[in-house]
N, C-alpha and C positions, 0 to 999 in steps of 0.2 A: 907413812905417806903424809907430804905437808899439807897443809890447804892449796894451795895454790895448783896442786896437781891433781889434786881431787878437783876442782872446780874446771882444770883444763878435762880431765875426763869424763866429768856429768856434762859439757858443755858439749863434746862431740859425739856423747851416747844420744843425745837429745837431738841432735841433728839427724844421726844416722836412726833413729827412732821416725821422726817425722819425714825423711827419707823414702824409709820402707812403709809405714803408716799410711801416707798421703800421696806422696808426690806417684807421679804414672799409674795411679789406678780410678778407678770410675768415679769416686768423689772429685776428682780435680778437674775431671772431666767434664762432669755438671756440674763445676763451679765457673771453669772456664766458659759455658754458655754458648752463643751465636755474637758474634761479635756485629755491632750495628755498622749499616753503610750511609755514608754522604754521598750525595750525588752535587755540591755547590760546595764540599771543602771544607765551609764553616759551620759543620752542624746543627745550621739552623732549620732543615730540613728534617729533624731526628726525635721521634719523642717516642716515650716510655708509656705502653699502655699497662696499669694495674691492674688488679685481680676484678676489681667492679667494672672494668671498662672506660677509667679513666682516662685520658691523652693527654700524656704532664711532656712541654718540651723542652 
């Protein structure tokens, strides 16, 4: 087998890995999160509160 075929088949074992691994199960789920709302459009309305209780906007 040359290189070239070997690298096309680590490349979509690595896909089909991360695939089955990640995608559609409960980590992607909590990684996807709550997605934030605007109510003015420009997200100036929108801030990030941190674990101490910060208000970063």
């Amino acid at each position: 087998m040359n290189k070239d075929t070997e690298k096309r088949i680590a490349a979509r074992l690595a896909k089909i890995m991360a695939m089955l691994c990640v995608r559609n199960t409960r980590l992607e789920t909590i990684h996807a999160g709550r997605p934030p709302v605007t109510r003015t459009g420009d997200w100036s309305d929108v801030t990030v509160v941190d674990a101490d209780g910060n208000r970063i906007p």
